[in-house]
C-alpha positions in Angstrom: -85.7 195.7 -132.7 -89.5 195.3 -133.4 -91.8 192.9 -131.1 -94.4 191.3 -133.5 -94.8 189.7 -135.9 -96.7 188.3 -138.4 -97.9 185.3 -136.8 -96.0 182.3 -138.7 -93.9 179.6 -138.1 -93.6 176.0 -140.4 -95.5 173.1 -139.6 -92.2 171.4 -138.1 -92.5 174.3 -135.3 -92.7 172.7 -131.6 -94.9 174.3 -129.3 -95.7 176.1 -127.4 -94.2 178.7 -130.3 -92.8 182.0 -128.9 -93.2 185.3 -131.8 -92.2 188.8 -131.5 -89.1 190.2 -131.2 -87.8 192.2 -128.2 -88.4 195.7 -128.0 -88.4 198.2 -125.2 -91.3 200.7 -124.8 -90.1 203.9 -124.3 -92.8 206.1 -125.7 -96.8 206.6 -125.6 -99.1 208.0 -128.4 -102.8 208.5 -127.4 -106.3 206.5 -128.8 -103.5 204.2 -130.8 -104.1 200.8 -131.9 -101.0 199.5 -132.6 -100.5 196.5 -135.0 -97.1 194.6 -135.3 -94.9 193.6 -137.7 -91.8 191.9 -138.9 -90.6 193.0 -141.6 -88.2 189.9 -142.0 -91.3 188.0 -143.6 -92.9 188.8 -146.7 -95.5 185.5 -146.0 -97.4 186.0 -142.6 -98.0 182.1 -142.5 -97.0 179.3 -144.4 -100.1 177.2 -145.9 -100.1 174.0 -143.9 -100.1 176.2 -140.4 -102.8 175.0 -138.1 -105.7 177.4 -138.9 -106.9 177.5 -135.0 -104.5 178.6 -132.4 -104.7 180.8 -129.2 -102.1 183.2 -127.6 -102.1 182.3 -124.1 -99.5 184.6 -122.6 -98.1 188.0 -123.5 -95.4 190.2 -122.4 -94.0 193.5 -122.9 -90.9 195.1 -122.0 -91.2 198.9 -120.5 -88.2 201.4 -120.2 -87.5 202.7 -116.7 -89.7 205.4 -115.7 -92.1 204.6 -118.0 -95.7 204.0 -117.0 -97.4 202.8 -115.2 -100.5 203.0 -118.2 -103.2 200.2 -118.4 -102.5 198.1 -121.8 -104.2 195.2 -124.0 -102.9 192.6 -126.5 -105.0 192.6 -129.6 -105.6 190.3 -132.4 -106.7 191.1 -136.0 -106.8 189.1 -139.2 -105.4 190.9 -142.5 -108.7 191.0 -144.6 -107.4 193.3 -147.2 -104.0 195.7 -148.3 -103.2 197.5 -145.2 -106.7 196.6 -143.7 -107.3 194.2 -140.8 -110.7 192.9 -138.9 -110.0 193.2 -134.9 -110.8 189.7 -133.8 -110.3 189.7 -130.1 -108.2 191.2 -127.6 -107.3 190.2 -123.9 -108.3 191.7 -120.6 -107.2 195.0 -119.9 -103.8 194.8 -117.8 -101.7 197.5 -115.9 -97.9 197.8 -117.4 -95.3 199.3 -115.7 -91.3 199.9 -116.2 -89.5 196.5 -116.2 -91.0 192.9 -117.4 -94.4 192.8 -117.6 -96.1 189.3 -118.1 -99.9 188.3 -118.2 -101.9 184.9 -119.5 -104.7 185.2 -121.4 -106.8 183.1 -123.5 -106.6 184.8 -126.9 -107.8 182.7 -130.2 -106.3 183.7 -132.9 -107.8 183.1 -136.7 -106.6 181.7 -140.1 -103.6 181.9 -141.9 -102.8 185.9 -141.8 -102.7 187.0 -138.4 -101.6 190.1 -136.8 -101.3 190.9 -133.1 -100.9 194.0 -131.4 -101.2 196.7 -128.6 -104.3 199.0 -127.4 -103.9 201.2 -124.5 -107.6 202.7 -123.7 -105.9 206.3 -123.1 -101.9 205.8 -124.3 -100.4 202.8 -126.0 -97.0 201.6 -125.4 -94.8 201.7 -128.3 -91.3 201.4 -129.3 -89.7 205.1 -130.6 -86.7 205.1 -132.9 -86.3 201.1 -134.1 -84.5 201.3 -137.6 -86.0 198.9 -140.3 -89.2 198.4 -137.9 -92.3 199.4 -138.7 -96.1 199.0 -137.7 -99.5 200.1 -138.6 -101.4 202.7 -136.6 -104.8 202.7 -136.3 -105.8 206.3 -134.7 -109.7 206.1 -132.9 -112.2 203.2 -131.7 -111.4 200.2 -133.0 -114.3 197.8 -132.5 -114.0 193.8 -131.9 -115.8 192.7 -135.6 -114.7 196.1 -137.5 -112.3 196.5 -140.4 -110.0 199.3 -140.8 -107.5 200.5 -142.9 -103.9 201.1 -140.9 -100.9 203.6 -141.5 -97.7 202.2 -142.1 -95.2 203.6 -139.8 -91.2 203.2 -140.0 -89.0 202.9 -137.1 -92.2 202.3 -134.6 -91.5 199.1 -133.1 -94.6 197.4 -131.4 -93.5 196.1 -127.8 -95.1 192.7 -127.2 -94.8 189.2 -127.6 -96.7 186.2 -127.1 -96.6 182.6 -126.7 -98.8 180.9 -128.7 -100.6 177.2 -128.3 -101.8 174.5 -131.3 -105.8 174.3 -130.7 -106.5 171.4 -133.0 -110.2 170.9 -132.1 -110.7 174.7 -132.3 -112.6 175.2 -129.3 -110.3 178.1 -127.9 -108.5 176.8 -125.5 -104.9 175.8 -125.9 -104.3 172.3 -126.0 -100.9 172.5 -123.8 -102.0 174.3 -121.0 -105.3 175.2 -121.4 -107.4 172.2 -122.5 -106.9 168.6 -121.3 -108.9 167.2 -123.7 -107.3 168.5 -126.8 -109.1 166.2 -129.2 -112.2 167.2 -128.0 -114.1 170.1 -128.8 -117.2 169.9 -125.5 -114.2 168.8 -123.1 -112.3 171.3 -120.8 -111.5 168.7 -118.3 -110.0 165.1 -119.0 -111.0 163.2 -121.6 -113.5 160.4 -121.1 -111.7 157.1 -121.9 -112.3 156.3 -125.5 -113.6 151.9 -125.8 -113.1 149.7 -129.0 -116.1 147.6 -129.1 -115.1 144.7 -132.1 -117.7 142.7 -132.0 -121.3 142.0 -130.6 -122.1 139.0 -130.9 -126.1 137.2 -129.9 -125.8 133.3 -128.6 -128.8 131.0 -128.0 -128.4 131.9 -124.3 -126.2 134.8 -123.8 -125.3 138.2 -125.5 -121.2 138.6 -126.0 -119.7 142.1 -126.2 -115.8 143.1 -126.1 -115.1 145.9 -124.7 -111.5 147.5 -125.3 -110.1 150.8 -123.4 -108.1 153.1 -124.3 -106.8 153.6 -121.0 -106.8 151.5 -117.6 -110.3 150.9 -116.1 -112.9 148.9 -114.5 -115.6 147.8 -117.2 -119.4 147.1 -115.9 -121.6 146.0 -118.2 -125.7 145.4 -117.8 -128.8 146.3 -120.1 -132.0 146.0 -120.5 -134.4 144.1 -122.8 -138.6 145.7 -123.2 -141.3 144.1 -125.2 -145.3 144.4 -125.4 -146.8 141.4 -124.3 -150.0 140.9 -125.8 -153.1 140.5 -124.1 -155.9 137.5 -123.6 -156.5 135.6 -126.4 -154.1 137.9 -128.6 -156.3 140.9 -128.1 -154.8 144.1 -128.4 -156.3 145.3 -125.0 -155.3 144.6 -122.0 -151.4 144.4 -123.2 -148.4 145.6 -120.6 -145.0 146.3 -121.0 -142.4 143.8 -120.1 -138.8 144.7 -118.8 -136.2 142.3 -118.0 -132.3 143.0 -116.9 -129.2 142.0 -118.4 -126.2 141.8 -116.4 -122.5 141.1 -116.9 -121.8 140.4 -113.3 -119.2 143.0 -111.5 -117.1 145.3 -112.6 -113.8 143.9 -114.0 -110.5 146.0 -114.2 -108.9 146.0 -117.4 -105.9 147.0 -118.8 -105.6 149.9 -121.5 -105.5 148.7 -125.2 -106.8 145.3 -124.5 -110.2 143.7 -124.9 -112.5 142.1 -122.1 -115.5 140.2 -123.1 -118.7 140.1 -121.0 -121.5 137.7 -121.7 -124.9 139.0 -120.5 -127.3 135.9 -119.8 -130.5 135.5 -121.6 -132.9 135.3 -118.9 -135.4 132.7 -119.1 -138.6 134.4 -120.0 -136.9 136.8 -122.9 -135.7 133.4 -124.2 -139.4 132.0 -124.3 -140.5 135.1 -125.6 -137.9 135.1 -128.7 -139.5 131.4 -129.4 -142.8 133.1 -129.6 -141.8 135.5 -132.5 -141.0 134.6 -136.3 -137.4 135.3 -137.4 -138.7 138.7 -138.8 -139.7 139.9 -135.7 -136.9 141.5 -133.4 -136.6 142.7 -129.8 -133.7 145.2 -129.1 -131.5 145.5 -125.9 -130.4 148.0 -124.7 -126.9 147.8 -123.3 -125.1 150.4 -120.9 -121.0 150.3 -120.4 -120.1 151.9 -117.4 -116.4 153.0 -117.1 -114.9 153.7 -113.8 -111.2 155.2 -114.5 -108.4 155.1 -111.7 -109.1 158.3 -110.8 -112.8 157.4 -109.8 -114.8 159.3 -112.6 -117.2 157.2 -114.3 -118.7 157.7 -117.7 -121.2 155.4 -119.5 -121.5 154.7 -123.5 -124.6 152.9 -124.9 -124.8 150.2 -127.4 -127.7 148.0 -128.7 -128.1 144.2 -129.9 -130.6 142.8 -132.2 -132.6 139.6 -130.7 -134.2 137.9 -133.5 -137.4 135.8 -133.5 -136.4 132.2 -132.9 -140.2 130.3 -133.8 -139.9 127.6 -136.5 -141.4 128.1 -139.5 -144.7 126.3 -139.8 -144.9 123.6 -142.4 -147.8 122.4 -144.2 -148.5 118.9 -144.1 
């Protein structure tokens, strides 16, 4: 029986998804570069497969007395008719008689995929396997290149993988390899996504909901700037002028829910917003700070628009 494969499986699949089917190496060729198949499949993938996915373990089976010979899995994509571009392989591992299993972090790309077996003085291979076949690619085969293989019947190609969606295609496997699966600059947990419905600006206050998506301690707190001008309205002699915003403490809330925190209006923004026209604004500068039960603590920005609150003048 042949080991791989032409990477498929429908959409329905669960993961992690397990291809190849077993073979035993019992035989070496030199400067080979073998690529599976199964002939079983006339398809390699079915249209609606997830286009990004890594291979994140490999095994091969070796008969006894067999090795030990240094092997590695390799990955191609069929560009052509008998023609595939290597896209990757793993690291280079030492195989011996028995069960041989490695991890690896192998991406693997688009919708006709091919894996296979390099051996960087003999490769592994499976002698003698009716209604198997594979294709042979005799020489260097460089990461990038595209070649044109030989067909071979009755070589089986000894490996098989387990393979892992990657859904935000940033080559790590999202069951194992990735615990932030949804996002692509994230290895580690994900930061705790927040819902913010509405902000909302009072007379004396600024309202903001804040919503989790998982259980947390919210702070809130901000910032407000402004240019205030100088003696008699001249543009010299003007300074900056910062006042806080705070929220009070942090208060725990529950995932999927929605806290509001009112930020007073300090006094002298407030006399300062009765100075301006309605077309003038000041902006503040708001900071959410989320501490999650594990103690990490992220922060996401937001702004709210303080409009000018001087009456229009009226003529007599």
């Amino acid at each position: 029986m042949v080991a791989i494969l032409l990477l498929a499986a429908p959409v329905a699949s669960a993961y992690p998804q397990e291809e190849g089917v077993t073979c035993e190496a019992d035989a070496s060729a030199p400067d080979w570069t073998l690529i599976g198949f199964d002939p079983r499949r006339i398809y390699p993938v079915e249209l609606w497969e997830l286009p990004t996915r890594v291979i994140t373990h490999w095994e091969i089976q070796v008969a006894p007395g067999k090795g030990p010979l240094a092997q590695q899995l390799v990955a191609f994509k069929q560009v052509g008719e008998e023609e595939d571009r290597k896209t990757g392989e793993s690291a280079v591992e030492t195989v011996s008689e028995g069960t041989n299993a490695f991890s690896t972090r192998l991406p693997i790309e688009g919708f006709n995929p091919h894996v296979g077996l390099r051996g960087p003085v003999e490769t592994f291979y499976c002698a003698e396997q009716k209604e198997m076949l594979s294709g042979v690619v005799q020489g260097e085969f460089a990461i990038g290149e595209t070649r044109h293989y030989e067909v071979k019947v009755g070589i089986g190609t000894p490996v098989t993988v387990t393979i892992e969606p990657d859904r935000d295609g940033d080559g790590y496997g999202d069951l194992t390899q990735d615990k932030c699966p949804w996002g692509f600059s994230f290895r580690s947990d994900c930061p705790i996504m927040l819902k913010i419905p509405h902000t909302k600006v009072q007379h004396h206050a600024i309202v903001i909901e804040v919503g989790p998506s998982e259980n947390a301690s919210l702070q809130v707190f901000g910032q407000v700037s402004w240019l205030q001008p100088g003696p008699a309205g001249k543009k010299t002699g003007r300074k900056t002028v910062t006042v806080g915003l705070s929220a009070g403490s942090a208060e725990k809330v529950t995932a999927d829910t929605v806290a509001a925190f009112r930020l007073p209006l300090p006094k002298s923004l407030i006399h300062r917003l009765e100075r301006l026209a309605p077309r003038h604004t000041l902006h503040a500068q708001l900071t959410i700070r989320v501490t999650d039960e594990g103690g990490a603590v992220s922060e996401s920005m937001r702004s709210a628009v303080l409009k000018g609150r001087k009456p229009p003048h009226r003529r007599p």
